[in-house]
N, C-alpha and C positions, 0 to 999 in steps of 0.2 A: 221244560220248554215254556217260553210265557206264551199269553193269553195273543189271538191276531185277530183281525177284523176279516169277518171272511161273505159270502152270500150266498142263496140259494135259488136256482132257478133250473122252473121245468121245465125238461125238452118232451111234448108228449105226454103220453099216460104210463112209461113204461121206465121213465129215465128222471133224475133231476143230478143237476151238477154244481159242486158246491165251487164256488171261485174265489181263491188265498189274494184278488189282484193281478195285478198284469206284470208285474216287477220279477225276472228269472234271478233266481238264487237259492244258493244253500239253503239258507236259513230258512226262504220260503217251501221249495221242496221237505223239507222236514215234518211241515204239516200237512203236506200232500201225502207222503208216506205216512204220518201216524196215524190220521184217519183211515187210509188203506186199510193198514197193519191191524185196526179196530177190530173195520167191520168185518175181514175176513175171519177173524179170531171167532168175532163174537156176532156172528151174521142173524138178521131177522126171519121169520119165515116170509117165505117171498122174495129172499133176497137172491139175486141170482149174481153180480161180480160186482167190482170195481176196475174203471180203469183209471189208470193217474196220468197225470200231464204235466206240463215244467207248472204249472199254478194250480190246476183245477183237478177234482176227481168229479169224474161220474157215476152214479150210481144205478145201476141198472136191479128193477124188482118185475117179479110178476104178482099184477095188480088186481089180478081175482084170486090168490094166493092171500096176497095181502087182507084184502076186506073180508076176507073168509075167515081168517086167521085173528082180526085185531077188526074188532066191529065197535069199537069205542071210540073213533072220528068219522068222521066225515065223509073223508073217502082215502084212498088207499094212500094219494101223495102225500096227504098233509100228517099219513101215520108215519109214512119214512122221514119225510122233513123234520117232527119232532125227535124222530129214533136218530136222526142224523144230529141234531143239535147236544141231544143227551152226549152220542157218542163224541161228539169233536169235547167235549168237557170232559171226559174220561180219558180219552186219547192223549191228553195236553198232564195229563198224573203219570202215564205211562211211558216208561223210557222206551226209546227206537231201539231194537237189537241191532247187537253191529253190523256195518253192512260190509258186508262179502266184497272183499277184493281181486281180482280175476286179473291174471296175464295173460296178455296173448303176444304173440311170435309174430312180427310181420317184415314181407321182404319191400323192400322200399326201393322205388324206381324202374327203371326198364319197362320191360314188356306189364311188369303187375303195377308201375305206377305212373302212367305214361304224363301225368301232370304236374311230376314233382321238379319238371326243370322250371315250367310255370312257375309254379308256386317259389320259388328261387328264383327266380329273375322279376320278379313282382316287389320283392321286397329289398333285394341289393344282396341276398345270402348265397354261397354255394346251399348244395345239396345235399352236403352230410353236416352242414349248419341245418338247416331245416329237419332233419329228421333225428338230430342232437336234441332239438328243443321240443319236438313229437315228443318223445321218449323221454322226457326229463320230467313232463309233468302226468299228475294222475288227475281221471275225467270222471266226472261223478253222472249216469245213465240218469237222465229226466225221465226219460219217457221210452217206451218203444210205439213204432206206429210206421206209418207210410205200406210196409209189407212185415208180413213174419218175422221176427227177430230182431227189427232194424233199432239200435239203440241211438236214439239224441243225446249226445253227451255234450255235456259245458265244461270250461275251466282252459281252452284253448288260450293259450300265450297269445296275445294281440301281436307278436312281432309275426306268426303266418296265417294269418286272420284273411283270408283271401274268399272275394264274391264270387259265387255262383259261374259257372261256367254261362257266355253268353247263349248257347245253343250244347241244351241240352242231348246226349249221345241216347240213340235209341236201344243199349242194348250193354249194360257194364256188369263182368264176371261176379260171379260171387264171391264174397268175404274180398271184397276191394272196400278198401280203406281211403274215404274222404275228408273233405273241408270246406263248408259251406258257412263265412263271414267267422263269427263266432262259434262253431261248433265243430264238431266232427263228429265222423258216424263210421260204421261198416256196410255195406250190403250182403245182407247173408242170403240174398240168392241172385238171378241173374234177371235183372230188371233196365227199362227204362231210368236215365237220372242224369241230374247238374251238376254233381256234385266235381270237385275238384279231386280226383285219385293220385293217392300217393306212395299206394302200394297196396300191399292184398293179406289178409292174415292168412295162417298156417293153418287154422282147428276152425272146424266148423259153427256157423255160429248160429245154426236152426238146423234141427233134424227132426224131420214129421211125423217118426216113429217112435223119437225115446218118451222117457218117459217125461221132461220137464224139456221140453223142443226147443225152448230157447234158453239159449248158453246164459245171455244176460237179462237183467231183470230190472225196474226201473230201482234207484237206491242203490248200486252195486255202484264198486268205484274201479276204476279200469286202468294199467298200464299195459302199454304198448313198449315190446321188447324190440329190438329192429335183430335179422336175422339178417346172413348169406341166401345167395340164391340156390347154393348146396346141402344146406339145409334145408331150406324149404321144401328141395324137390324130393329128400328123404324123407320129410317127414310126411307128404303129400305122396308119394309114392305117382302112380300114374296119373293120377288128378289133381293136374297146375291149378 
């Protein structure tokens, strides 16, 4: 992976987050995920997680942990800041493990995707055009954020590229499957949102009990299967 121009800046006493750039892309996620993939590997004392974003990670430590631990700077930020610089130089020798590809099952339209005649009549398509070209391409998971589980994925075909609903719905099922400009998402629970629905997946995509609660992870590459609504309701059994 070559060398990128990246920065660092603290939020607080407890956080600093390194920024790959404002530019959303593969290439740039890749060193969003390496440095991840480092520090969790090879975490500092005081380190407590990472989170990743389509450019940025942040790194969150506890900072009397740190000084406690590493009493050869200054102070606790400026011992991650360097721990973080070593590690983006280590990161960049080290190859990404593959990332995990996940299908999911989803029933498209009707009652689970009440925006997908929208989203077809927006662009000039029927509606098993639009959900041919859903399914034709694979979505590489940026980020998760907004609620538990929620994957930002990119790689959305520009031909159903569709804005934001102008009024947001107060209240959209879980595991409904949207489209907001350039991306597409799921909701894996049942929340407030804009997004444009086009259907609903089949398998759950947050469970607050297992042991790894969310299905998707950021770096996992996603197809979307389209499924009958007889299907669905067998494989969902009493919970549409």
């Amino acid at each position: 992976m070559s060398q990128i121009d990246f920065s660092i800046q603290t939020l607080g006493e407890t956080a600093l987050c390194v920024s790959f750039g404002h530019v959303i892309s593969p290439d740039i996620h890749k060193h969003v995920r390496s440095l991840g993939e480092f520090l969790e590997k090879n975490p500092f004392s005081g380190f407590r997680e990472c989170i990743l974003s389509y450019t940025a990670v942040t790194v969150l430590y506890d900072p009397f942990v740190v000084h406690r631990e590493h009493q050869k700077t200054e102070t606790a930020a400026l011992f991650v800041e360097q721990y973080i610089k070593m590690a983006m130089e280590a990161a960049e020798r080290e190859p990404l493990p593959p990332a995990a590809v996940v299908s999911i099952p989803v029933c498209y339209g009707g009652e689970y995707g009440p925006d997908l005649d929208f989203v077809a009549q927006s662009h000039g398509l029927t509606t098993e055009e639009v959900v041919a070209i859903h399914t034709e391409s694979e979505y590489l998971v940026y980020m998760i954020g907004f609620c538990p589980g929620f994957p930002y994925m990119g790689g959305l075909d520009e031909r159903i590229a569709t804005p934001r609903r102008q009024s947001p719905r107060l209240e959209i099922p879980a595991r409904s499957v949207g489209i907001a400009g350039m991306q597409t998402g799921a909701y894996p629970l049942a929340t407030p949102g804009g997004w444009q629905i086009i259907g609903r997946c089949a398998v759950d995509l947050f469970t607050p009990a297992g042991e790894t609660p969310s299905l998707l992870k950021s770096g996992d590459i996603v197809h979307f299967v389209s499924i009958q609504e007889e299907e669905y309701v067998q494989m969902r059994g009493d919970t549409l």
